[in-house]
N, CA, C and O atoms as a GROMACS GRO file, in nm:
protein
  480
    1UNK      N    1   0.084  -0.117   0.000
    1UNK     CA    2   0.000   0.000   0.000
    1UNK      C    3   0.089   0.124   0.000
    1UNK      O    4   0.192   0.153   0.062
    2UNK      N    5   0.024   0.181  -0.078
    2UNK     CA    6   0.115   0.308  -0.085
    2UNK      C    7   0.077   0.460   0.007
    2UNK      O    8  -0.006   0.546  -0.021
    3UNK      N    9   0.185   0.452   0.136
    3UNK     CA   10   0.181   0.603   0.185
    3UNK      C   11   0.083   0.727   0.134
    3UNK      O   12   0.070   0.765   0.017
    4UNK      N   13   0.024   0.774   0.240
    4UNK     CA   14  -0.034   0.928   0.171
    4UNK      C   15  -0.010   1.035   0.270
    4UNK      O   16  -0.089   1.047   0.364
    5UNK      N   17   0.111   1.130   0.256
    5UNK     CA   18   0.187   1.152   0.327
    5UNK      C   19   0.057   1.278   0.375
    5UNK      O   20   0.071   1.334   0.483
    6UNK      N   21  -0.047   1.309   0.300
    6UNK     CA   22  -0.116   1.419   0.351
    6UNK      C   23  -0.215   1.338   0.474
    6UNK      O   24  -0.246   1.407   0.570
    7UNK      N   25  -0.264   1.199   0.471
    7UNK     CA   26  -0.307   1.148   0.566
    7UNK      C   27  -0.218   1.159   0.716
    7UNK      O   28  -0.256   1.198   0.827
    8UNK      N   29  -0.121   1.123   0.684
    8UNK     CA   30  -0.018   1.128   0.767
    8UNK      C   31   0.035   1.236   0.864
    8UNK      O   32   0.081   1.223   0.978
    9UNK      N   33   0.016   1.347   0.789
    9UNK     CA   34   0.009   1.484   0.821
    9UNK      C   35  -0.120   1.508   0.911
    9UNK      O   36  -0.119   1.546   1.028
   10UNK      N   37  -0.192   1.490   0.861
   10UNK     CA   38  -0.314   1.522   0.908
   10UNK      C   39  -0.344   1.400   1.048
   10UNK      O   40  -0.431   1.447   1.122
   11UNK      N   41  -0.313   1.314   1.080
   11UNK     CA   42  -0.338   1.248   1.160
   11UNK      C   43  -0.280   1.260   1.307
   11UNK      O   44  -0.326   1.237   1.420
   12UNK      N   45  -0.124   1.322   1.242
   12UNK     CA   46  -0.059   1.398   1.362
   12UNK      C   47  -0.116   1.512   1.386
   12UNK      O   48  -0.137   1.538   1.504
   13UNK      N   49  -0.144   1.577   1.317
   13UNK     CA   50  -0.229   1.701   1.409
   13UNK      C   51  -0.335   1.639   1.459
   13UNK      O   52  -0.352   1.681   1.574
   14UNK      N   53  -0.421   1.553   1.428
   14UNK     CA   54  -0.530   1.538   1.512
   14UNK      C   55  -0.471   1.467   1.652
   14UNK      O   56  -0.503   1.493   1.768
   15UNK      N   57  -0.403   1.396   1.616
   15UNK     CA   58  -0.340   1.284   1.758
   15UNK      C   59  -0.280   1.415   1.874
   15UNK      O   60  -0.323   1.443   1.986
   16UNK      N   61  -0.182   1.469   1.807
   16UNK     CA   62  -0.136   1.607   1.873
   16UNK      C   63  -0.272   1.669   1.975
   16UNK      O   64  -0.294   1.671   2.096
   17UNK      N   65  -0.350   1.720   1.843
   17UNK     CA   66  -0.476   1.786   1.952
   17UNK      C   67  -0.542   1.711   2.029
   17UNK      O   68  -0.569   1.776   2.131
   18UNK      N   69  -0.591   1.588   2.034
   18UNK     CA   70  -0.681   1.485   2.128
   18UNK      C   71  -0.570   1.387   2.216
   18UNK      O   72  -0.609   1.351   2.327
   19UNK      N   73  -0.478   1.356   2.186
   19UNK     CA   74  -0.416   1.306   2.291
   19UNK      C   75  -0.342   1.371   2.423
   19UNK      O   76  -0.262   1.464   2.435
   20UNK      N   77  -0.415   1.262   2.537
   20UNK     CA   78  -0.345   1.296   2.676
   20UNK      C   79  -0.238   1.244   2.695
   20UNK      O   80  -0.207   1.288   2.806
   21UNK      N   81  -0.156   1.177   2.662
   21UNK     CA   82  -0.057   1.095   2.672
   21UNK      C   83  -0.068   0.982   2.777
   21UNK      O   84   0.022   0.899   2.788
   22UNK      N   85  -0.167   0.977   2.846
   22UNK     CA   86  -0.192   0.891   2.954
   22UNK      C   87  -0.261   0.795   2.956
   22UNK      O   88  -0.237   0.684   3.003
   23UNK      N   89  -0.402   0.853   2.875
   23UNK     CA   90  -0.486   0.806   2.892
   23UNK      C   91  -0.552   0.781   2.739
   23UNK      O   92  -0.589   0.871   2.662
   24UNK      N   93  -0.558   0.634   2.714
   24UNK     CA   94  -0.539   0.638   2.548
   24UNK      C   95  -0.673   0.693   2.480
   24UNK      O   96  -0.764   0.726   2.556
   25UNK      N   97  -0.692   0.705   2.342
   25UNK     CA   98  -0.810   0.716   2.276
   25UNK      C   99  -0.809   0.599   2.152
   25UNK      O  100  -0.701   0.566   2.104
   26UNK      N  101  -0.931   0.539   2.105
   26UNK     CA  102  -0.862   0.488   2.063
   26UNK      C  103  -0.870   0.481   1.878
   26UNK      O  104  -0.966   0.533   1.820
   27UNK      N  105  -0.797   0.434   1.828
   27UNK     CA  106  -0.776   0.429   1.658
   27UNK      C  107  -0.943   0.433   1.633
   27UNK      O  108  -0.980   0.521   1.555
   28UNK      N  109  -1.041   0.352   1.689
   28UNK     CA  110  -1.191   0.334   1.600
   28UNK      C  111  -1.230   0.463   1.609
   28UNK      O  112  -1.288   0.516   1.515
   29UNK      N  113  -1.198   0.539   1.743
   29UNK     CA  114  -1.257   0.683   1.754
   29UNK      C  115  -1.162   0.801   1.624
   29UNK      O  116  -1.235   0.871   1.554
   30UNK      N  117  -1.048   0.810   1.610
   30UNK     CA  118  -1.034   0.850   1.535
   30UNK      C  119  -1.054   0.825   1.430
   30UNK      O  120  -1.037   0.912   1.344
   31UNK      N  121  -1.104   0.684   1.391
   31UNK     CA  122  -1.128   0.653   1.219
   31UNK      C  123  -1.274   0.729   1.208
   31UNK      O  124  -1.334   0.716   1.101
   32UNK      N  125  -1.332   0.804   1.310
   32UNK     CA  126  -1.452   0.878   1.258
   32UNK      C  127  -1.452   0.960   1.159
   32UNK      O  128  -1.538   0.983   1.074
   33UNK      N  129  -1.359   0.999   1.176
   33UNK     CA  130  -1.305   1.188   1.139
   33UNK      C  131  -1.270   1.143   1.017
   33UNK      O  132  -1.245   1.241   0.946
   34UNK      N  133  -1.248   0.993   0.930
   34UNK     CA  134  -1.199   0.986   0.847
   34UNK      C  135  -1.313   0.944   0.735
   34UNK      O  136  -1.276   0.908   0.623
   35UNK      N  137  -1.440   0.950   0.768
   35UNK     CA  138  -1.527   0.864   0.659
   35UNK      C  139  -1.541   0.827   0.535
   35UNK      O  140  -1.595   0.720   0.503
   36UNK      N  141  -1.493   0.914   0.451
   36UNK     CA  142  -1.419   0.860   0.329
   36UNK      C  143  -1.285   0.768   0.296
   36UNK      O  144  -1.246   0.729   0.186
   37UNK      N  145  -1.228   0.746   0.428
   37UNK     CA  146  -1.115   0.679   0.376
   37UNK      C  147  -1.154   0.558   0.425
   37UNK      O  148  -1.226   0.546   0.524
   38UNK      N  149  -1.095   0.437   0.337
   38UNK     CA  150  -1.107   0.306   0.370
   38UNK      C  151  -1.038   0.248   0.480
   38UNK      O  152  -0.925   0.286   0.510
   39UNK      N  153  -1.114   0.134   0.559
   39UNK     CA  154  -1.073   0.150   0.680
   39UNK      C  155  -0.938   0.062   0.686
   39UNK      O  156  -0.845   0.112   0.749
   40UNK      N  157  -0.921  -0.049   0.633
   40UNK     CA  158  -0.755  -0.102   0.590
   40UNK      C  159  -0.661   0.000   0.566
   40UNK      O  160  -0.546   0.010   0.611
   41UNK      N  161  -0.725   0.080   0.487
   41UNK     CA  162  -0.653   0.189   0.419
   41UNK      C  163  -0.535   0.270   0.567
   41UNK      O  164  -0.415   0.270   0.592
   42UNK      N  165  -0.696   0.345   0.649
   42UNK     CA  166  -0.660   0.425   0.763
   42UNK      C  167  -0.557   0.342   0.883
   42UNK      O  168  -0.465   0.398   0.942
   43UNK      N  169  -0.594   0.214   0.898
   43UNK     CA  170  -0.521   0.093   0.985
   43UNK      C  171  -0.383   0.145   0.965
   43UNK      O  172  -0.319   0.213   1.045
   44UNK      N  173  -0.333   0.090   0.806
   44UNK     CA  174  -0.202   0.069   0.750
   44UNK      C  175  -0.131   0.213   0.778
   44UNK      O  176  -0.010   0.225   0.795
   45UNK      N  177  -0.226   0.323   0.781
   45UNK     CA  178  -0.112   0.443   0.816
   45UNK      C  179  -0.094   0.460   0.969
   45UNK      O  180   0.000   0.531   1.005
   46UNK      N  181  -0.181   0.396   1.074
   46UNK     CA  182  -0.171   0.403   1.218
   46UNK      C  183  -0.033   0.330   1.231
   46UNK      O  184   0.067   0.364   1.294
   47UNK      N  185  -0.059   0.207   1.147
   47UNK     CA  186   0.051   0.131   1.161
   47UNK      C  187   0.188   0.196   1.142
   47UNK      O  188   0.266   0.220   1.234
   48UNK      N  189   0.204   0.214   1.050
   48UNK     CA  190   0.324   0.252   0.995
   48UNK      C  191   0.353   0.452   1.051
   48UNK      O  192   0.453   0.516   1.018
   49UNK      N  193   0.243   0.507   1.132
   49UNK     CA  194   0.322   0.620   1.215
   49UNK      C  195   0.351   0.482   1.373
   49UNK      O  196   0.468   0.477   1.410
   50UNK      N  197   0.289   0.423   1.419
   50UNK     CA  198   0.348   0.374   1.498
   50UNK      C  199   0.489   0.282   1.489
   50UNK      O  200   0.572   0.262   1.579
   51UNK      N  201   0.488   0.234   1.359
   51UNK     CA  202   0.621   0.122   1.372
   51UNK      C  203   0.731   0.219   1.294
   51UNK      O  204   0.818   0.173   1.220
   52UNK      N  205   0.716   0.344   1.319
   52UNK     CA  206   0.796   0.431   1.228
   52UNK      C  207   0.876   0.500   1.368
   52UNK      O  208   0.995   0.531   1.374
   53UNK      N  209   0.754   0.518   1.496
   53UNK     CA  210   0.814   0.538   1.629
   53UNK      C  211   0.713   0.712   1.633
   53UNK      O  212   0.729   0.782   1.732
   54UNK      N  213   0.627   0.756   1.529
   54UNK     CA  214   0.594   0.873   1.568
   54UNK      C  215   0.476   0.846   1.619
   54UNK      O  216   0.403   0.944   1.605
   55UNK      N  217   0.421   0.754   1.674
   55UNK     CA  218   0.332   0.738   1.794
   55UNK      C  219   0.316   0.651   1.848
   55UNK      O  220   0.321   0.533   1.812
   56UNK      N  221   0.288   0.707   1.965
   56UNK     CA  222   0.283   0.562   2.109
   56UNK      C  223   0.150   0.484   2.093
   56UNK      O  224   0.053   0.554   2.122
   57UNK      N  225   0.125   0.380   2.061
   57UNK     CA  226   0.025   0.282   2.050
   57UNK      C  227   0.032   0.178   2.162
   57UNK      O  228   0.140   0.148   2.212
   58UNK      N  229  -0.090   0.122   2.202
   58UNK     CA  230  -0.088  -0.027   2.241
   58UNK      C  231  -0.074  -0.148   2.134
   58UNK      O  232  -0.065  -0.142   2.011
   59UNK      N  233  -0.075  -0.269   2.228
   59UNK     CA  234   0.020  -0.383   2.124
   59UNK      C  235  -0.071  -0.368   1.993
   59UNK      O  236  -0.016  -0.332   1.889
   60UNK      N  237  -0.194  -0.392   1.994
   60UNK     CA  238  -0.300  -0.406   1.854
   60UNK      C  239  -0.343  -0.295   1.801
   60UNK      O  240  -0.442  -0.294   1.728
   61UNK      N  241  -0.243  -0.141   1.844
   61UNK     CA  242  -0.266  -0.108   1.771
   61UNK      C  243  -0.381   0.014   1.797
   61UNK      O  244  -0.374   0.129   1.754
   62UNK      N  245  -0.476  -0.036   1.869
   62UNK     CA  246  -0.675  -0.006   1.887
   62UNK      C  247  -0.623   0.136   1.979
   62UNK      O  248  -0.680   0.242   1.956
   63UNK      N  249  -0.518   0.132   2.078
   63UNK     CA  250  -0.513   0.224   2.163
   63UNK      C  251  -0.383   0.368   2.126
   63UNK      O  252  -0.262   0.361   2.144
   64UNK      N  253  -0.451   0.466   2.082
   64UNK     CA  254  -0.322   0.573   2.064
   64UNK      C  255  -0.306   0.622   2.160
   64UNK      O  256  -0.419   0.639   2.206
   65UNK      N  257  -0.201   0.678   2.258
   65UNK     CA  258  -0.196   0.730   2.367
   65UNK      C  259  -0.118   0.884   2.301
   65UNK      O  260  -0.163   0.990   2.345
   66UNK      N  261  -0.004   0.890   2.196
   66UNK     CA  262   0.034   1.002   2.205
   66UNK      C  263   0.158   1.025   2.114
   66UNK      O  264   0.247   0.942   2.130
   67UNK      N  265   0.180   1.122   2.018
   67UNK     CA  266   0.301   1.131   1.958
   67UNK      C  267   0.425   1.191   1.996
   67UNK      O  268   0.443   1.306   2.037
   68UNK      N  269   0.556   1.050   1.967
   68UNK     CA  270   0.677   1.045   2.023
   68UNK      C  271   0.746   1.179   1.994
   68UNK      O  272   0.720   1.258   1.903
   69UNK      N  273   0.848   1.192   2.099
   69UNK     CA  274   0.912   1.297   2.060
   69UNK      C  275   0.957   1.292   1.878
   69UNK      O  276   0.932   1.382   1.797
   70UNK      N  277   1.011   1.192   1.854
   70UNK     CA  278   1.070   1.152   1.715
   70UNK      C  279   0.901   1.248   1.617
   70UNK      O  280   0.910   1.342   1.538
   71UNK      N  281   0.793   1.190   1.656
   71UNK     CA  282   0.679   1.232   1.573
   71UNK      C  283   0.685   1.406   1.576
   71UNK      O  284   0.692   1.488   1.485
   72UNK      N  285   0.681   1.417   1.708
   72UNK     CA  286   0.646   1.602   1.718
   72UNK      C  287   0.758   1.666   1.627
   72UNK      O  288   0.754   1.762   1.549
   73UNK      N  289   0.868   1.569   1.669
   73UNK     CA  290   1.028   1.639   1.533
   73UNK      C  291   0.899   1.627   1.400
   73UNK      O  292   0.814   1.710   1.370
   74UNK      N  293   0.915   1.549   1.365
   74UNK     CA  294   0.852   1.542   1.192
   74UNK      C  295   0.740   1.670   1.214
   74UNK      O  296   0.783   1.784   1.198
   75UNK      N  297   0.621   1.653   1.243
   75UNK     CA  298   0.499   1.728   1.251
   75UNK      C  299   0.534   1.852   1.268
   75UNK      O  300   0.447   1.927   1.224
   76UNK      N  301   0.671   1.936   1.335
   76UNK     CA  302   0.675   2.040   1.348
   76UNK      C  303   0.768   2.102   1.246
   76UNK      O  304   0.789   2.221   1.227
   77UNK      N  305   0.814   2.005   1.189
   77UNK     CA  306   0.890   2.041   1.048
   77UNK      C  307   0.774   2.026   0.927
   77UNK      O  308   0.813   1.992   0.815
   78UNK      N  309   0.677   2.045   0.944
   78UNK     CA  310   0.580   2.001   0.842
   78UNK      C  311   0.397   2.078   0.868
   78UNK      O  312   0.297   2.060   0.798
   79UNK      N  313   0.415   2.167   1.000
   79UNK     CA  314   0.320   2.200   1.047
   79UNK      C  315   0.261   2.249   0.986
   79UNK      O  316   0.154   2.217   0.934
   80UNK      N  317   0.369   2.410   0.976
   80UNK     CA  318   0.289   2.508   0.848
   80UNK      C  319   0.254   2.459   0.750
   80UNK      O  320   0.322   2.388   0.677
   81UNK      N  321   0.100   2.503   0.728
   81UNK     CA  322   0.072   2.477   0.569
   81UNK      C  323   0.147   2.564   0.458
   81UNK      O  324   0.120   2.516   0.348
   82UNK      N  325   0.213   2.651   0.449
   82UNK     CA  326   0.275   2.708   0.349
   82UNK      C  327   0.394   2.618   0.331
   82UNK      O  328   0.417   2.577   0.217
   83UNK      N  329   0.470   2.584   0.426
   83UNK     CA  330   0.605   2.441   0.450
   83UNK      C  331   0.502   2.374   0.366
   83UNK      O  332   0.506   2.396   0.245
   84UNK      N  333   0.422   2.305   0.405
   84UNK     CA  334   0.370   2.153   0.344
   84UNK      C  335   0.311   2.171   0.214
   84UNK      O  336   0.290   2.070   0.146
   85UNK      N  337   0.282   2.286   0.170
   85UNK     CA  338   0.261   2.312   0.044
   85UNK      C  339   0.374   2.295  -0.062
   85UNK      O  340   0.368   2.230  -0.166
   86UNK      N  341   0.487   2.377  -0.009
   86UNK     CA  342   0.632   2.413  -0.070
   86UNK      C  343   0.664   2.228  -0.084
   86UNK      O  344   0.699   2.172  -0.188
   87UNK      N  345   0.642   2.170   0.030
   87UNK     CA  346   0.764   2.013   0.020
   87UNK      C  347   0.651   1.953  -0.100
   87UNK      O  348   0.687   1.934  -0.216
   88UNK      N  349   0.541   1.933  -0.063
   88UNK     CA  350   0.471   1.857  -0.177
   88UNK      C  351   0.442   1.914  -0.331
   88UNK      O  352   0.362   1.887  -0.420
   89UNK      N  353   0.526   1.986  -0.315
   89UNK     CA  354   0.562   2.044  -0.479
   89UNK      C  355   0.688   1.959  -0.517
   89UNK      O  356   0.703   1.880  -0.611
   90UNK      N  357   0.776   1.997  -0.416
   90UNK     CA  358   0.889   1.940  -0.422
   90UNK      C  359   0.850   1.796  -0.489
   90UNK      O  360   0.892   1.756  -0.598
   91UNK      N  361   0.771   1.735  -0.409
   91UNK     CA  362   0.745   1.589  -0.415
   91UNK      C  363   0.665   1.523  -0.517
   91UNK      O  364   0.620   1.410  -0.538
   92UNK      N  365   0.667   1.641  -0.571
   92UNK     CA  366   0.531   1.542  -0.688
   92UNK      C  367   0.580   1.459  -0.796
   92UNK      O  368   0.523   1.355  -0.830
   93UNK      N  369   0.718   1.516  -0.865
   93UNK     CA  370   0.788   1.412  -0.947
   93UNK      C  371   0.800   1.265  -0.901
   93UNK      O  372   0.821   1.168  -0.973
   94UNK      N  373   0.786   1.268  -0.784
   94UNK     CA  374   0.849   1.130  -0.712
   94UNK      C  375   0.761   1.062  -0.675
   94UNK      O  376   0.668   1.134  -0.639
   95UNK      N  377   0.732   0.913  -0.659
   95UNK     CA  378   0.603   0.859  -0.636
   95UNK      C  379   0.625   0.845  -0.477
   95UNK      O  380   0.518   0.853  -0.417
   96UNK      N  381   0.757   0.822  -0.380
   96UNK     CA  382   0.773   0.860  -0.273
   96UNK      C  383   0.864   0.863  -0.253
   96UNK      O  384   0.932   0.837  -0.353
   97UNK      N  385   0.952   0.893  -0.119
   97UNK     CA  386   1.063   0.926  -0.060
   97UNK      C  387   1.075   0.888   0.085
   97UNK      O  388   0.978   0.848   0.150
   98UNK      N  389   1.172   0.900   0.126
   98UNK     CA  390   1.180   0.865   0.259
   98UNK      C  391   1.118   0.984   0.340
   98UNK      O  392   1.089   1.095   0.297
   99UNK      N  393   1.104   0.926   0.490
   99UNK     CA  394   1.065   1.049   0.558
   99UNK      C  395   1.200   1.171   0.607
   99UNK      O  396   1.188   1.292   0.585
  100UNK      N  397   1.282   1.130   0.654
  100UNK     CA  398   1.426   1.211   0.647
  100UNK      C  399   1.430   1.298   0.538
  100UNK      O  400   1.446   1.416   0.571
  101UNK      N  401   1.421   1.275   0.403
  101UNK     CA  402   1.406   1.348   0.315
  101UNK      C  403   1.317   1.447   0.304
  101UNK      O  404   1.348   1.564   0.278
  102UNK      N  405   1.173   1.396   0.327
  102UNK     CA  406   1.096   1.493   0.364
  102UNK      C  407   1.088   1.620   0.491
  102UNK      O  408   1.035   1.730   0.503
  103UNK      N  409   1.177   1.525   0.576
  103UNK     CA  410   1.171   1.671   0.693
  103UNK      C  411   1.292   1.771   0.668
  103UNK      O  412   1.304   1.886   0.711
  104UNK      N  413   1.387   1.688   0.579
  104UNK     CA  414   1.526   1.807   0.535
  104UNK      C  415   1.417   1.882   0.406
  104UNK      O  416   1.438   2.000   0.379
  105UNK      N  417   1.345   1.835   0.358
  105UNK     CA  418   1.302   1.967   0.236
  105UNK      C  419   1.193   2.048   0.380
  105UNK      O  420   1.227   2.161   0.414
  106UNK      N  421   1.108   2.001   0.432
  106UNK     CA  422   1.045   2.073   0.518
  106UNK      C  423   1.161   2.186   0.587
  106UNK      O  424   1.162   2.305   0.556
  107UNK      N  425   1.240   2.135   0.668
  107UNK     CA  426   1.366   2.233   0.725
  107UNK      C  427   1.402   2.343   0.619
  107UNK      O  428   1.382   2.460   0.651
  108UNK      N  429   1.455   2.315   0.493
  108UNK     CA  430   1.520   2.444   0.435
  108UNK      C  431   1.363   2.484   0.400
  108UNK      O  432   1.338   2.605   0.398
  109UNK      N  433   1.310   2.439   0.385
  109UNK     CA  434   1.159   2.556   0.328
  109UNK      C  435   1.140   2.650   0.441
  109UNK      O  436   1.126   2.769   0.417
  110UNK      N  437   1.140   2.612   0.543
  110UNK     CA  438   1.097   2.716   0.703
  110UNK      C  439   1.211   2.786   0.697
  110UNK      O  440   1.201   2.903   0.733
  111UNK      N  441   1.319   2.749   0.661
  111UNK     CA  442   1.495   2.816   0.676
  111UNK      C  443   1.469   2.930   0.600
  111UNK      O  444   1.488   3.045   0.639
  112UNK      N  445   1.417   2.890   0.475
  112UNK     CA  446   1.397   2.995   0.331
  112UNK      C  447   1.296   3.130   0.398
  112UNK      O  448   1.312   3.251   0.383
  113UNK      N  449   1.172   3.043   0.487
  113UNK     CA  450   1.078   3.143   0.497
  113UNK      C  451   1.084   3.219   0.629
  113UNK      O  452   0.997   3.306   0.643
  114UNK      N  453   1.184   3.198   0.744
  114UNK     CA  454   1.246   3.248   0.841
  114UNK      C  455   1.413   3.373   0.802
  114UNK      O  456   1.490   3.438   0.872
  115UNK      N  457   1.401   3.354   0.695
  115UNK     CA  458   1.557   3.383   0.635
  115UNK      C  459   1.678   3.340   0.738
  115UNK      O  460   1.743   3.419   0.806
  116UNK      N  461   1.690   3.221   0.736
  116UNK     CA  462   1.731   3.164   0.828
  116UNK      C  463   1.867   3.067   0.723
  116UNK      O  464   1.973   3.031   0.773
  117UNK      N  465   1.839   3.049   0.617
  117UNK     CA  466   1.913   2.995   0.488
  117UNK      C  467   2.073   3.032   0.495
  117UNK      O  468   2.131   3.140   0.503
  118UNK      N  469   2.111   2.920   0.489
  118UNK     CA  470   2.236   2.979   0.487
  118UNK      C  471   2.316   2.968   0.652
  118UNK      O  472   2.436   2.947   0.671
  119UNK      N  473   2.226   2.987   0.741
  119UNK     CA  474   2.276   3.004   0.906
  119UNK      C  475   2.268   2.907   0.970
  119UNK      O  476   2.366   2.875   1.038
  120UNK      N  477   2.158   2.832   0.971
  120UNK     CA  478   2.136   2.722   1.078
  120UNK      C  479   2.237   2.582   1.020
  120UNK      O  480   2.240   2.478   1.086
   0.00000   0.00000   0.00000
């Protein structure tokens, strides 16, 4: 199955906003918010932000408690929508890429739009 890095995006902000870190919520409750997407579909990306390490899950999966520090790195290199606009331009030639790749084009895009280019 192939990644949809805007699901992905979007899932960390929601996990971000509804999670306590303590006290889990779980994956069926967030597959609400998703009704158009297929539900294998939505599974396979829980999966793969959890076995990627950008969120804390229980063993099956059912329970999200909260995104890892490693996740908040990605999500905050990717927050702005003007950033996530700029990288998925970047990205469209390519059918995908790694995520490292994606948070170094996210980084110089915020660098570019901080005038920060060149310094950090």
């Amino acid at each position: 199955m192939k990644l949809d890095y805007d699901l992905i995006r979007q899932l960390l902000l929601d996990i971000e906003e509804r999670a306590e870190g303590f006290i889990p919520d779980t994956a069926s409750s967030y597959r609400k918010s998703y009704p158009k997407i297929d539900e294998k579909y939505f599974l396979y990306h829980i999966k793969y932000l959890s076995e990627s390490g950008y969120i804390k899950t229980g063993i099956d999966l059912e329970d999200i408690y909260d995104i890892t520090p490693r996740g908040r790195e990605y999500l905050d290199s990717i927050r702005d929508q003007g950033v996530w606009e700029e990288v998925k331009k970047k990205l469209q030639p390519f059918s995908s890429v790694p995520s490292d790749i994606l948070v170094a084009l996210a980084k110089d895009a915020l660098s570019h739009l901080l005038g920060l280019h060149g310094t950090v």
